[in-house]
C-alpha positions in Angstrom: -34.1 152.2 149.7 -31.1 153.1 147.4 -28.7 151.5 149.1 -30.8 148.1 149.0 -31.5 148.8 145.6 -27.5 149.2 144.7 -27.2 146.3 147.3 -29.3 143.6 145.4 -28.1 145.3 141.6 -24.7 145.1 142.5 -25.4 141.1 143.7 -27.2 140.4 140.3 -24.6 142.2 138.7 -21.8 139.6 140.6 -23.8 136.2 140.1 -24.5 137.0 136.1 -20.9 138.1 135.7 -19.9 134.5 137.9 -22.0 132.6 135.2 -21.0 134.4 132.4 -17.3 133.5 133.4 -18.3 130.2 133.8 -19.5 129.9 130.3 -16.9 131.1 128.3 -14.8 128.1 130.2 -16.7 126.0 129.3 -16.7 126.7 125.9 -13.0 127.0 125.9 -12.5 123.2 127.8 -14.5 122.3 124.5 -12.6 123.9 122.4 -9.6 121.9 123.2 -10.7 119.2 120.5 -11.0 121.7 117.6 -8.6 124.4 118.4 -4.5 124.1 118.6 -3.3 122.4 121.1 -0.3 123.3 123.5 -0.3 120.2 125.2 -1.0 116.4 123.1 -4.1 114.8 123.6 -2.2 111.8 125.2 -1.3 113.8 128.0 -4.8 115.1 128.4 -6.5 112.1 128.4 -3.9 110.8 131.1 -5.1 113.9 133.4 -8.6 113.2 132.6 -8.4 109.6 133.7 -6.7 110.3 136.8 -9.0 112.8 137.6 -12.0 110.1 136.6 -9.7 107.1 139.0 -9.7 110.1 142.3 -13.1 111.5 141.7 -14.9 108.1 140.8 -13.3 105.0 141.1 -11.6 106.4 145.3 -15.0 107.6 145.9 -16.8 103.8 145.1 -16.5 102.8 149.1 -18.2 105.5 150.4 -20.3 106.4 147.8 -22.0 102.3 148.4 -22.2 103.0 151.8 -24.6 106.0 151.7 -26.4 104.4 149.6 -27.2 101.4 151.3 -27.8 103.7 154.1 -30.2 105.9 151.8 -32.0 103.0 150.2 -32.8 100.8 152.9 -33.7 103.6 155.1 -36.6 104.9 152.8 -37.9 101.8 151.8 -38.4 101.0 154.9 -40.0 104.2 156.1 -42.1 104.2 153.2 -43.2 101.2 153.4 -44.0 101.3 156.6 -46.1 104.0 156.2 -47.4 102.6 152.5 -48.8 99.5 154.5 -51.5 101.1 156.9 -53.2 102.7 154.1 -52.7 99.5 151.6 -51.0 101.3 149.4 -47.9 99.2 148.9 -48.0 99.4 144.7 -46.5 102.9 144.7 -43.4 101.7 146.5 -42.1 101.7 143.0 -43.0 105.7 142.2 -41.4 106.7 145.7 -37.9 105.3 145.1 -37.6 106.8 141.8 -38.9 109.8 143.8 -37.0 110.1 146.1 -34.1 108.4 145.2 -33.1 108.6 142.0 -34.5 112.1 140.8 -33.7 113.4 143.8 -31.0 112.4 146.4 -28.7 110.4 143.9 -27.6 113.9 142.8 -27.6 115.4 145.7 -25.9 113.0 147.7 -22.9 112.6 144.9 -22.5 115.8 144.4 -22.2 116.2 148.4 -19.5 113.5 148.1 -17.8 115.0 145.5 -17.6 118.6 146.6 -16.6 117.8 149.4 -13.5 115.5 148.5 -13.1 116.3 144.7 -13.9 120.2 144.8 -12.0 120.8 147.9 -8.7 118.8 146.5 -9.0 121.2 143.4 -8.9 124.2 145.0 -6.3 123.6 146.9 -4.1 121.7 144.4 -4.9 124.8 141.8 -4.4 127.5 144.5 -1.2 125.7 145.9 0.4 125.7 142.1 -0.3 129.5 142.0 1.3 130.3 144.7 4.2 127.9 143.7 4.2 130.1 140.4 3.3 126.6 138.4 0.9 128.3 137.1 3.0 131.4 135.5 5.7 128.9 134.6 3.2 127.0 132.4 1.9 129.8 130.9 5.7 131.3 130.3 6.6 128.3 128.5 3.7 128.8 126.4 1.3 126.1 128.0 -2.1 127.0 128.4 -3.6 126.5 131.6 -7.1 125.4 130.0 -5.9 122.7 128.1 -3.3 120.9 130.6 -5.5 122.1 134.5 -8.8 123.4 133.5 -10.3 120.9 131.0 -9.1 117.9 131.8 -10.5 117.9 135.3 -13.3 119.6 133.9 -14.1 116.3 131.6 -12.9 113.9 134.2 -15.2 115.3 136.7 -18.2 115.3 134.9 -17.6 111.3 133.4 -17.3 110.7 137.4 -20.3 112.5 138.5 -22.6 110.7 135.9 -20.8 107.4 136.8 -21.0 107.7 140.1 -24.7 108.8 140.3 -25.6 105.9 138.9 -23.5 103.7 140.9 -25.6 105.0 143.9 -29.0 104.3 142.1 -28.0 100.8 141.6 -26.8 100.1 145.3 -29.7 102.4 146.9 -32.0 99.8 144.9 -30.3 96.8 146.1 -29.8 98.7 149.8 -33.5 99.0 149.9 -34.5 95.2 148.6 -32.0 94.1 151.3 -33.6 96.1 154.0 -37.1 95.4 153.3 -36.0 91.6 152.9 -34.1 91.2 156.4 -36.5 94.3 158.4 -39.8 93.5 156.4 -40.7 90.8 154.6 -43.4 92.1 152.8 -43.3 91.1 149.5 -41.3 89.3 146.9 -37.9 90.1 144.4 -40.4 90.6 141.0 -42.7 92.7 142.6 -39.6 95.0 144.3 -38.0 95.4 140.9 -41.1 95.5 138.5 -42.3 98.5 140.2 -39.6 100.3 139.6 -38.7 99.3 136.5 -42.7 100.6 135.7 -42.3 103.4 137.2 -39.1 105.0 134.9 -39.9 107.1 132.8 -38.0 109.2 129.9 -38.3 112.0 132.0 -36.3 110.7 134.9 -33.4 109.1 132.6 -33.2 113.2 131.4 -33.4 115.4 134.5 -31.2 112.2 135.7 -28.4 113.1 133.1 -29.0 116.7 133.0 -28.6 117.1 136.5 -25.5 115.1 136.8 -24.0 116.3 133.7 -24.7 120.0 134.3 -24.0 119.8 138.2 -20.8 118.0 138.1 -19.8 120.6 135.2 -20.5 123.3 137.6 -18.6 121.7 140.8 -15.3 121.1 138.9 -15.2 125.0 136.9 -16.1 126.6 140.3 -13.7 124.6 142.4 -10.5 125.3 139.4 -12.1 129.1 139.1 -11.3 129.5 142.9 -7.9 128.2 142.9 -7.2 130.1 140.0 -8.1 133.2 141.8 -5.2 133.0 144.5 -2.6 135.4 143.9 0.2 134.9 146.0 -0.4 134.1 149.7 -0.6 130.5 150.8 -3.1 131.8 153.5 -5.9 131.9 150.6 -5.7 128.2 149.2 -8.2 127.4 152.5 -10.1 130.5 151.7 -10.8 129.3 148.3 -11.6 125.8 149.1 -14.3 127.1 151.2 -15.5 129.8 148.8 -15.5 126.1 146.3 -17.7 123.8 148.4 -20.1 126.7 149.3 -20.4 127.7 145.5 -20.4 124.7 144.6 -23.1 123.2 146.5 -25.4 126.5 146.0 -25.2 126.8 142.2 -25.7 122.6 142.1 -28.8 122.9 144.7 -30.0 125.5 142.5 -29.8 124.3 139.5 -31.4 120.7 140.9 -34.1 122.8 142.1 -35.2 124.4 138.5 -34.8 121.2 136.8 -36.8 119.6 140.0 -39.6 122.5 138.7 -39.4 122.2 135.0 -40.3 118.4 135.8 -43.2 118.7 138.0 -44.4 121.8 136.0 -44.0 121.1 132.3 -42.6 117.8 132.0 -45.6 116.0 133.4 -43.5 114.9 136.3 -45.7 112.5 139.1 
């Protein structure tokens, strides 16, 4: 009994350390803008937007294709399951649902971890063990300000982007497969019920998901690569440890706000 006392204390005692670290960089990537500067914001915004062009812009083909995939798949399973009970008016509620409080930030931030989080890692990993790292530090750079934050920023302007992106194409994906697979009902009546259906509600666990989640993805995936010493046989071993974290904290954390929703916020 002990043991699995010491067992689960010394876990707890891991994961509140693990967010704690991941606070204070947080609050040091913000801290860029007010505090001095080793490196010019020029060059930081120039990181930033690359980071924004590989994590976003790269990411636009596939991301369109999963969500066409994603939005003409469950309007057409919902509506035709909606249809034998006439209950085709809530086709509106179920999209916004299912897709855009729900799998919009879970699919991006599948797609992102997966191509973004990984390439992070290793990039950050493969500069330690390069001793990039120690050189920038020895010349008096500091490693928030030129690695940490401006991926940090990028990422997160991506994530939101690209969430959206896949709301918009999901919503067209699903008109176009209830149109050509359907034919059950008209443009005003597809659109109206979702536009009826948004609420406040969904536009903030939207953003708070997506800005919280793609925050989390980018300082777990740099935090990982920062933590190789010396051996290039850890860069995979941290890329791994990145997309697992990654996806765990972000599942996690969609889960709560998924709860707060339904439990305080007068979700439907």
């Amino acid at each position: 009994m002990n043991r699995v006392a010491q067992y689960f204390g010394s876990g707890l005692f891991s994961l509140l350390s693990y967010i704690h670290h991941l606070s204070i960089l947080t609050y040091l990537c913000f801290r860029v803008f007010w505090g001095k500067r080793d490196v010019g914001l020029r060059d930081i915004l120039r990181v930033v937007l690359m980071q924004v062009y590989f994590t976003g812009v790269q990411a636009l083909p596939l991301i369109a294709v999963l969500a066409l995939l994603v939005g003409g798949l469950v309007i057409i399973q919902s509506i035709s399951q909606l249809s034998k009970i006439g209950a085709g008016e809530t086709l509106g509620n179920l999209m916004v649902v299912i897709v855009i409080r729900e799998l919009s930030p879970l699919v991006t931030a599948f797609v992102i971890t997966a191509r973004s989080g990984t390439a992070i890692a290793s990039e950050v990993g493969n500069m330690k063990v390069n001793g990039e790292v120690d050189a920038l530090e020895s010349m008096g750079i500091s490693q928030i300000q030129y690695m940490v934050a401006p991926r940090f920023f990028g990422g997160v302007i991506a994530t939101i982007a690209l969430a959206f992106y896949f709301n918009v194409v999901a919503i067209l994906g699903g008109f176009v497969g209830a149109s050509f697979f359907l034919d059950v009902f008209s443009v005003d009546f597809y659109f109206s019920s979702i536009v009826d259906a948004l609420t406040i509600g969904d536009f903030s666990a939207f953003f708070i998901k997506n800005l919280v989640g793609g925050a989390m993805i980018f300082l777990i995936s740099v935090t990982h690569g920062l933590r190789v010493r010396g051996a290039s046989t850890e860069v995979p071993v941290a890329a791994i440890k990145a997309v697992v974290h990654s996806l765990i904290f972000f599942v996690s954390f969609n889960v709560m706000v998924t709860l707060f929703v339904y439990t305080w916020g007068g979700g439907t």
